[in-house]
Structures are given as C-alpha cells and as structure tokens.
C-alpha positions in Angstrom: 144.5 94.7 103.9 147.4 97.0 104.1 146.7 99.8 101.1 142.7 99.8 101.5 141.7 101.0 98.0 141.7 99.6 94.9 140.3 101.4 92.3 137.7 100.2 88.9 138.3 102.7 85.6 137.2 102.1 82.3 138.2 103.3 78.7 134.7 104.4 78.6 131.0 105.2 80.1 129.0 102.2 80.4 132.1 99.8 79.9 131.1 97.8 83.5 132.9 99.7 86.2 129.7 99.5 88.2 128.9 96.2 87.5 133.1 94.7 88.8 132.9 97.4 91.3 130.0 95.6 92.8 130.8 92.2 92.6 134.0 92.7 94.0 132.4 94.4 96.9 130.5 91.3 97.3 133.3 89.0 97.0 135.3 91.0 99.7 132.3 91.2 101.9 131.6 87.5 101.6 135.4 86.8 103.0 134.7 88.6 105.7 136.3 91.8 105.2 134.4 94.9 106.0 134.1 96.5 102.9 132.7 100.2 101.8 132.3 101.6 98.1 133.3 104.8 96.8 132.9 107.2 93.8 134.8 110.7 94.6 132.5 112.3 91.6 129.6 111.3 89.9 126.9 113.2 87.6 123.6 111.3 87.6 120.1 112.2 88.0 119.8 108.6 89.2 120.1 109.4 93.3 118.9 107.6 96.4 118.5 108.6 100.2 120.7 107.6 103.0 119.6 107.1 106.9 120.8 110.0 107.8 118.8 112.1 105.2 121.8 112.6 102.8 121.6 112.2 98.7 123.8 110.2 97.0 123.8 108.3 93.5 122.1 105.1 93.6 124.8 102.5 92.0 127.2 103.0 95.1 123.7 102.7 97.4 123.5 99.4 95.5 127.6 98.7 96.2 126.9 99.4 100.0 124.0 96.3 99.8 126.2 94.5 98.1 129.2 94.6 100.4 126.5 94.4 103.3 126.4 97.5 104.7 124.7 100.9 105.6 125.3 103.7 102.8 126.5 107.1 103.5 127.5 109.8 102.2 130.8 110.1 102.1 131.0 107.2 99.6 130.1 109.6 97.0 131.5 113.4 98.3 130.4 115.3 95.1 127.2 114.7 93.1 126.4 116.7 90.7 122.5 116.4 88.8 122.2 118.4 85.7 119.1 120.4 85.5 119.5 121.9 82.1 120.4 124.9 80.7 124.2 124.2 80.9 123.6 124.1 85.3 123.8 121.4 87.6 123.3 121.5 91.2 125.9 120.5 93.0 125.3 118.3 96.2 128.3 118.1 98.9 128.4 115.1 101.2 124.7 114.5 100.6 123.8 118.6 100.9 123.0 120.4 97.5 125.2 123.4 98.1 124.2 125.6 95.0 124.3 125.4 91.4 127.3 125.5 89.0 127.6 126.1 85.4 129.7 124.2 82.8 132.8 126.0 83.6 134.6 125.3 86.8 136.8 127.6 88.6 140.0 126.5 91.0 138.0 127.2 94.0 135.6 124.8 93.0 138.6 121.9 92.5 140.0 122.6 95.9 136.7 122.7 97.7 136.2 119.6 95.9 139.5 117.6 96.3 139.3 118.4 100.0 135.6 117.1 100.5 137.0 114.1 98.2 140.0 112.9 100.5 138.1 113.9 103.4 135.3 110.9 103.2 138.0 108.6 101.3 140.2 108.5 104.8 136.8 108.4 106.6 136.0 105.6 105.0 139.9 104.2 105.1 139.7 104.8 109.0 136.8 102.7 109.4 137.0 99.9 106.8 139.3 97.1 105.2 139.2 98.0 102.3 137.6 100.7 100.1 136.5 100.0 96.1 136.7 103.0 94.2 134.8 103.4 91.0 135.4 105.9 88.1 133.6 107.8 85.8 134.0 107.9 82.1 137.2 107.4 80.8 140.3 108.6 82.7 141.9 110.5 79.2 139.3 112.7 78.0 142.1 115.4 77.4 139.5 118.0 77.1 138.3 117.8 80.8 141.4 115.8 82.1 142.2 118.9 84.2 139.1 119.1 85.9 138.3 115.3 86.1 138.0 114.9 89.8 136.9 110.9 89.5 139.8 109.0 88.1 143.6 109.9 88.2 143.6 112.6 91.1 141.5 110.1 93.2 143.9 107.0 92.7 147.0 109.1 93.5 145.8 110.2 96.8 146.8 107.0 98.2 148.3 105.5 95.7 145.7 102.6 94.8 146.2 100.3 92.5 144.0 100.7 89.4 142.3 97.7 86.9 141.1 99.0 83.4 137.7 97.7 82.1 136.7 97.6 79.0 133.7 96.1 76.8 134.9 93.6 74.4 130.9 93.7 72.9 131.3 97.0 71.5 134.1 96.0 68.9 137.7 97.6 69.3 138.2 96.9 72.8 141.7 95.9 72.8 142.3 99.0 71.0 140.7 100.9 73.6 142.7 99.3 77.2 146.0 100.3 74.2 145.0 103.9 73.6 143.8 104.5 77.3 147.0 103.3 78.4 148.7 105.3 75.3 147.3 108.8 76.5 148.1 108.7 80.2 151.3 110.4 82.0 154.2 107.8 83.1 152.8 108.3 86.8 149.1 107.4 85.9 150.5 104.2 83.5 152.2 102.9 86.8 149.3 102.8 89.2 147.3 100.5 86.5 147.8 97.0 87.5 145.7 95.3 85.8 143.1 95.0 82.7 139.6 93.5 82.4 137.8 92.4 79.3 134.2 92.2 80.3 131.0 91.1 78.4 132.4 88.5 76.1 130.6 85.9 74.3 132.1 83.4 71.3 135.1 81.8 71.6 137.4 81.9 73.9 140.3 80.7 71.9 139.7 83.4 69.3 140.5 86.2 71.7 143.1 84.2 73.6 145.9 86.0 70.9 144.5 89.2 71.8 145.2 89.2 75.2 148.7 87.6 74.7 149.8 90.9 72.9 147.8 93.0 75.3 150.4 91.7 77.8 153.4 91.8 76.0 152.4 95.2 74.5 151.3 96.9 77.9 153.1 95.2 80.3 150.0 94.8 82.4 148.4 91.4 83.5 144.6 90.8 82.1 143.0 89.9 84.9 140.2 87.8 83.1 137.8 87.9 81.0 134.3 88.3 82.6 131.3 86.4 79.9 128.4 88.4 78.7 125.6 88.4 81.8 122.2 88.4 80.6 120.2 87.2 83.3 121.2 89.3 86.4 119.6 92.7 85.9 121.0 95.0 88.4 119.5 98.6 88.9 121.4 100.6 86.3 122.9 103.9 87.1 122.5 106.3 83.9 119.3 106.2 81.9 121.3 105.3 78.7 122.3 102.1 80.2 118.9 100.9 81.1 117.2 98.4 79.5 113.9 97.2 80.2 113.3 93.7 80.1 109.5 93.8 79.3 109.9 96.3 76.8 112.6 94.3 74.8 110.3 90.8 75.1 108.8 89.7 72.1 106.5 87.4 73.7 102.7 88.6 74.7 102.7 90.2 77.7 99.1 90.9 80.0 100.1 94.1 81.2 101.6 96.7 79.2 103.0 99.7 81.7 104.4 102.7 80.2 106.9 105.2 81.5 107.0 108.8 79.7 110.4 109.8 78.8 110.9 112.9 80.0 114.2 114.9 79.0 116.0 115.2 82.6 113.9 111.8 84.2 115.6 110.8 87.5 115.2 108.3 89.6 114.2 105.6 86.9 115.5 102.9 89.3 112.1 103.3 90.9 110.2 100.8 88.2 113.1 98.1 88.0 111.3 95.9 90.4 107.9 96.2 87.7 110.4 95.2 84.6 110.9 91.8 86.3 107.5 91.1 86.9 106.7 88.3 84.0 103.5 89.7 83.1 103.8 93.2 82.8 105.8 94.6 79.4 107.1 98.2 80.8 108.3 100.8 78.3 109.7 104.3 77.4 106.9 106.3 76.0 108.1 109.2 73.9 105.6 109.4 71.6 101.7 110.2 71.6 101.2 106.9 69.5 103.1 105.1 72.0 100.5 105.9 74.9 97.9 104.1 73.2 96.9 101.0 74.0 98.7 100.9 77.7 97.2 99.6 80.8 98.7 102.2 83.2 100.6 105.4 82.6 103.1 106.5 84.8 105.1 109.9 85.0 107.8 109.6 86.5 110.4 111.9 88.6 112.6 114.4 87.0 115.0 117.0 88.0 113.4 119.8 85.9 109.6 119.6 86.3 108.4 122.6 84.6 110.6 122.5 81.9 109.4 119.3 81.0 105.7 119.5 81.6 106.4 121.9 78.6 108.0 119.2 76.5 105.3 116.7 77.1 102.7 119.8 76.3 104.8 120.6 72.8 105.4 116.8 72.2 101.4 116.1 72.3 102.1 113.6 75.1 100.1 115.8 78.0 96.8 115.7 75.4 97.3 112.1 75.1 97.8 111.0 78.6 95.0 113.9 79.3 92.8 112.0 77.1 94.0 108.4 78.0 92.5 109.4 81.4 89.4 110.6 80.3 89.0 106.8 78.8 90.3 105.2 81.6 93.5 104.5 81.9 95.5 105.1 85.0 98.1 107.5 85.7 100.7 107.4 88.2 102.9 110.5 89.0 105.9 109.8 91.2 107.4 112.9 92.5 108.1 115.8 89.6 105.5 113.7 87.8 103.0 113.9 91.0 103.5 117.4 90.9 103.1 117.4 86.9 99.2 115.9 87.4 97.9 118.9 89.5 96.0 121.9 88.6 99.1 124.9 89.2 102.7 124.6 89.5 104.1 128.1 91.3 108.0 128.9 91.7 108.3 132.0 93.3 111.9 131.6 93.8 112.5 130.7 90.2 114.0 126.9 91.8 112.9 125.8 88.4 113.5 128.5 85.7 112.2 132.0 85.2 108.2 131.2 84.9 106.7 131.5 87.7 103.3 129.8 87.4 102.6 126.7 85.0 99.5 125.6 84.2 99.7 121.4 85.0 97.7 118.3 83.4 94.8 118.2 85.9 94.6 115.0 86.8 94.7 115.7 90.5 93.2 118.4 92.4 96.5 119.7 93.7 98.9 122.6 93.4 102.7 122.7 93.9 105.3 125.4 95.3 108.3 125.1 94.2 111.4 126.1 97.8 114.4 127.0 97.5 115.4 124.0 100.2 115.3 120.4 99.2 113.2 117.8 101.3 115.6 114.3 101.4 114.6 111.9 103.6 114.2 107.8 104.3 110.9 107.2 105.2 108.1 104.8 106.6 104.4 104.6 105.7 101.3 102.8 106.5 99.2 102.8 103.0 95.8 104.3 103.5 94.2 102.0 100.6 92.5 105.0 98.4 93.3 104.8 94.7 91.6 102.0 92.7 94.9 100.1 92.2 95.6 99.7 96.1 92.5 98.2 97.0 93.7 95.6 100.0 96.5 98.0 100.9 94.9 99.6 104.1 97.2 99.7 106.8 100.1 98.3 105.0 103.3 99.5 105.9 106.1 100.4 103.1 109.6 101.9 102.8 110.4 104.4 100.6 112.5 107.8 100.2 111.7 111.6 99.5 114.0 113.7 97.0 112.2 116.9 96.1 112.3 120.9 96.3 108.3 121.6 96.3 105.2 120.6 98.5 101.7 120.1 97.1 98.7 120.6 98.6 94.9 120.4 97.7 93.1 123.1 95.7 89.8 124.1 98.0 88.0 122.0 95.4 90.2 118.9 96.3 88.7 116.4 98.2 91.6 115.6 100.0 91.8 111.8 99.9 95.4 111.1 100.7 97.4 108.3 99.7 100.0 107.5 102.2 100.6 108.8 105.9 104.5 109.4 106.8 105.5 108.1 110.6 108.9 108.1 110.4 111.3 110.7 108.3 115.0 110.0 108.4 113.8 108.1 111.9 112.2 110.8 113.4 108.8 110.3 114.7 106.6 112.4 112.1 102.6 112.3 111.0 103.0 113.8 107.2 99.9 113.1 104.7 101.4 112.3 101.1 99.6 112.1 98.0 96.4 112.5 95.9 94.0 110.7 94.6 91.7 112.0 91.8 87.9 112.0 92.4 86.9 108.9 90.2 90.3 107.3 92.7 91.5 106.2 89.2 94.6 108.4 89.1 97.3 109.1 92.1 100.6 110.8 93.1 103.4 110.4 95.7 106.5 111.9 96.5 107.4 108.8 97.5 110.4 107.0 95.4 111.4 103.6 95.7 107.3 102.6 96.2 107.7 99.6 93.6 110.8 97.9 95.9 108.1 96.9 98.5 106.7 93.3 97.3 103.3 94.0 98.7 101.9 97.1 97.1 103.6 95.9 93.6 101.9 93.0 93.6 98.3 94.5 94.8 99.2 97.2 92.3 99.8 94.4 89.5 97.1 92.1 90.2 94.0 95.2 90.8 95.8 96.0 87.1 95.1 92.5 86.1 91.4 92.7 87.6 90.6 96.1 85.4 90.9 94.0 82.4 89.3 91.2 83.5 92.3 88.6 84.1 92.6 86.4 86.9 95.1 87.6 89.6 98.3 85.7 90.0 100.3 84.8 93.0 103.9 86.4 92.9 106.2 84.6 95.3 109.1 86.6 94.2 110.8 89.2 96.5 112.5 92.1 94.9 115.1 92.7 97.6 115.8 89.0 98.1 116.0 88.5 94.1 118.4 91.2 94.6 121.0 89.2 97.4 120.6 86.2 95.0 121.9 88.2 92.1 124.7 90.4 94.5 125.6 86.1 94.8 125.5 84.9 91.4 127.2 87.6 89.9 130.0 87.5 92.4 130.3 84.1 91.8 130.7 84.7 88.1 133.4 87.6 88.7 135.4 85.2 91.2 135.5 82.3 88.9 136.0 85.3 86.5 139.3 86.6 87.6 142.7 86.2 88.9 141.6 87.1 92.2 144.7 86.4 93.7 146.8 88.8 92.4 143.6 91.3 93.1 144.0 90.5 96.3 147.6 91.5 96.5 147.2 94.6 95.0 145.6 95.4 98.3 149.2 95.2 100.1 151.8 97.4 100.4 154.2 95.5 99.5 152.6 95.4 96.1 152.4 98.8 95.5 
C-alpha cells in the first residue's frame, strides 16, 4: 500500500469512528497486511498498559488486537486525562510529562505536532498501512486552532479521510453537509469518502438521501453500515457505555453495582461482568440505588480524594459503609482500593491541596499519594483470601497497574494480601498487592483488567451465587476469545458494509 494512512473522522463524538476504525483494522489484518492503529490526540480517562510499561487509551489497545498486533505507544503520542479543576495531565508517548490547564500555549502545539509525526512515521516505517482515528468533530471553530487530532494529522501525509456519521441520532445528512460546509478548500479535498453508520428501517427510504449527498458534496458514500446490537465492544468514553445487564428487563440472579464516581477511569475493567447472563451490573449514583445489590464495587478514578468527598456529600460512603456492615461485598479496584482504607496522605499535593483524608474503612490500609506514576503489565498467582476467591489459590492472572500512590497496612492490619506480583512490565519482581478486610468479606487491588481473566470471573460469580444460596453454573464462555469472534463478525458486517474497493485505493498514490 503505497500512501499507508487512511484516516476515520466524524461530524461528532460517539458517531462510530472507533467502531470503523476497528473493523477496518481487522479487515486489513485479515488480508494479510500488517496493520497498526493510530490516534495522534485523545482525552480519556479510559487508558490501558502497554509491554513496555507505557499508558495509552484503551480503544486503540483494542484496534492493535484487532489488527493482530502488540500495542505501543506511539499509536497514541498525546493523551491527555482530565483530573478536574480545569487540569489534565498530559501523558507523552506513554510518560505523563506534567499537567496543563485549559489554555494551551504554541510551545505546547509544537512539542506536540513533533511527538505526533514522530510515532505516525514510526509506525509508517514499520507497517502497511496505518488507520488513523479522530476525535470529535474536525470543525469545532472554537478549538479548530488547537485541534491536534483531525485536519493537522491528515495533512501530514496527505491521507485520505472518510466522514462518519450516525444516521440514529436524526439530522445526519445534515451533519456529513455542514461538516463538509465549515472546512477550508484544502481539508474538503482530502475527504474521500462518507459513512452513514447505525441505520435501521428501510433502506429505500434513505436511498434519496444519499443520492443528493453525492451530487451535493461531490463525495462517494461509502455505505451504509446497519445498527449493531449484538457485538459489544469495550467502549472508550464513559458516555458511550452501556451496560447490558443494567438495561435488561428480565430477572437477573446477580445484581453488581458500580458507583459512579465523577472522574471514573478505567470502566473497561467490568465489560467482561456485563456479559455474564446472570449478573445485572449498574451505575450506582444514588444511596437508594445501593440497596438491594449483591456486590459493591468502587471502581478506579483519576481523582481519588476529590471523589471520596463526593460519595461522602452524596450519602453514598454511609451507604456502602452500612451495606458492609450487613454483608454485602465491596470491591475497590485501584483509586477505589485506596478509597476503602483507613487514611489517604498526599504530601505532594498529587491530588489537590488536602493533605490527609479520612477513607471508608473497609480495609485496614493507608495510602500515599507520589508524585511518580506506577504503569505496568503484570503477572500474578492469586493467593485465594477474600471470600469471593475461594478455589483461586495459586491461579495465575494478567492484569495492569495505573496509579500514583502505594498502600500499605495500618499496624492493626492483619496483612492478608490478595495477589503476589512475579512479573512487572516482564521483569522478574515479588510485589504483595491488596487487602482483605478481617471478616475476608471485602478486598482491594491495584490490579485493572482483573475481570478479563475467565477464571477468577467466574469463581468470583459463582462464590456470589453460593452467598445467596443459588446453585453455581458452568460458564464456558471466554472473554478474550468472545472478543476475536466479535473483531470477526463485525468486520464481516463493515466488509459486506462498504465499498471496500475504492477504500482500498485510497491507499495508493495514485489516488491521492
């Protein structure tokens, strides 16, 4: 493939760039090109953990499986996770490099742009083609100077561009006419293409539409991709995600609950739970709503002490204090882990100004808060100790570490830990994680991505079951190999889909 990139943009957030970029890094992959994703900007409190110990945001870790290959980080040079407050820290090529407020100076863009077309020829050098995603829409004309993930990104190289939009949302044609409307001559030329995704009704009603949309723009549509309700891919932003068991209306054995926090990261980590077909899994933003679950769990967030306080002020923390007490478990995963000990101490103000929090607990633990972030892929042999992982002993699991504190046990803690760490970004290590409360009811981790391994969601699920006096059930269904099957179906859905012809020649010079 001669020009290498081709680039996804949409007329809005949540349109389905993620969703095209990804099939068509399957649907390259699976013709046996070597393929690699990339997204130049991106701000998400949704990250992952490559091999080499570097953080970048998860939907272009799920691109890399996708197109069948290792993610790094130069498929996502700038990252940037909001933390409130109007400041976001600012992670470089998988390194968080400091913290920057709402406005940006030119030193900022050039630092940026360079790191940017740095990692897009790295990835050029060493690959067929390269699928670029974009964030947003490419004409907010308020930030258009500063956007450093749509139009300055194409023209580096030139790549061709294809316009999604969502035809569910009403007013899509409209949208792909007033994107097109409110970009300079130079941008307009680089789009070659148009996308109508998530339709459902009749095909021949819309058919008019898209006859004008071609004599109006001059651009070819593409296709028109069908409304895809039953392949649930990890979504990126927490305004996307929908959990399944939450929406069912059927009876459900288990009823799981998640507690919303303000700046929640990381909510990829319960996915795998949301397609088990017993369990109903939640948002809990209200006391009422804890009532009545089976498990609690808190998960991780960006800004820990800032929203221990809004679960104090909300009434949540006396709920899920009391829940406890009664006898209902509580998971915290990471920030939430640290949320669930006794003290929380920030000497270097990592989190905000206060410097010592009182925390839920739960766990006889305290946390300090460094000023250096711990990012790692990781290996672990469970050590079997809370309640819920009875017949977990000496199980080995996967996961990753993304945080800036370590806890440790109070001299009252009994220090029954949960997990022990061999292998940090493949390095040889013997690191104890976790705690367990006395009564072994209630645990922590800063261990993400837990849920992804099959075995410990499924002891997890059925000890669940067991508390309330249900029969365990066998679960033959692998996340990661549900996963492939859906990379499949939904690529084959996309190809069928689209004119993937003249997709492919956008990939040649001679097109461009």
């Amino acid at each position: 493939m001669d020009n290498k990139t081709i680039m996804i943009q949409g007329t809005a957030s949540d349109v389905g760039k993620s969703m095209v970029a990804t099939a068509l890094c399957r649907i390259f992959a699976r013709n046996n090109f070597k393929v690699a994703p990339f997204k130049s900007w991106n701000m998400s409190l949704n990250s992952a953990v490559t091999a080499g110990g570097g953080e970048i945001g998860i939907a272009q870790v799920i691109q890399a499986e996708a197109a069948g290959v290792e993610p790094v980080v130069d498929m996502q040079p700038i990252l940037v996770k909001p933390k409130g407050n109007g400041l976001s820290q600012v992670i470089v090529r998988g390194k968080p490099i400091g913290e920057m407020g709402q406005q940006k100076d030119s030193k900022y863009m050039r630092m940026a742009l360079k790191n940017i077309e740095l990692a897009l020829n790295k990835l050029r050098e060493n690959n067929d083609i390269v699928v670029m995603e974009g964030a947003g829409s490419p004409v907010e004309i308020n930030v258009k100077d500063w956007d450093l993930a749509n139009m300055k990104v194409a023209a580096l190289f030139k790549s061709p561009v294809i316009l999604v939009t969502d035809v569910a949302r009403g007013g899509a044609l409209a949208a792909l006419v007033g994107t097109l409307r409110l970009m300079e001559k130079e941008e307009r030329e680089l789009v070659k293409g148009l996308i109508i995704n998530r339709f459902r009704g009749d095909f021949d009603l819309l058919k008019p539409g898209l006859d004008f949309l071609e004599e109006y723009t001059g651009k070819p549509v593409l296709g028109v991709i069908p409304y895809l309700k039953d392949i649930r891919l990890p979504e990126e932003d927490s305004a996307s995600l929908q959990l399944q068991g939450g929406k069912s209306t059927e009876q459900r054995d288990l009823k799981i609950g998640i507690i919303q926090l303000p700046h929640m990261s990381n909510f990829t980590d319960f996915s795998p739970l949301s397609l088990a077909k017993d369990v109903s899994l939640t948002y809990v933003s209200t006391p009422l709503q804890v009532r009545g679950l089976d498990l609690i769990i808190i998960p991780g967030t960006k800004s820990t002490t800032s929203d221990l306080e809004y679960i104090k002020n909300k009434g949540l923390a006396q709920e899920i204090q009391f829940s406890a007490r009664k006898g209902v478990p509580v998971i915290g995963i990471c920030g939430g882990y640290q949320m669930m000990g006794q003290f929380l101490y920030d000497p270097y103000h990592t989190e905000g100004e206060r410097e010592e929090i009182r925390g839920l607990g739960l766990l006889p633990i305290k946390t300090n808060f460094l000023a250096e972030k711990t990012t790692h892929q990781v290996k672990a042999i469970s050590r079997g100790g809370p309640l819920l992982l009875q017949g977990l002993e000496g199980e080995e699991m996967t996961a990753y570490e993304i945080h800036m504190g370590e806890s440790s046990y109070t001299e009252q803690g009994n220090k029954s830990f949960i997990f022990n760490i061999f292998s940090r970004s493949d390095k040889c290590v013997k690191i104890e994680d976790g705690s367990l409360s006395e009564n072994r009811l209630h645990f922590g981790t800063y261990l993400h991505g837990l849920f992804n391994n099959d075995i410990l969601r499924n002891t997890l699920l059925n000890n669940l079951r067991l508390r309330k006096g249900l029969a365990p059930i066998k679960r033959s269904l692998s996340y990661q190999k549900g996963l492939i099957a859906d990379y499949d179906q939904l690529a084959d859905i996309v190809e069928d889909s689209l004119d993937m012809d003249l997709i492919y020649s956008m990939c040649s010079k001679k097109y461009i």
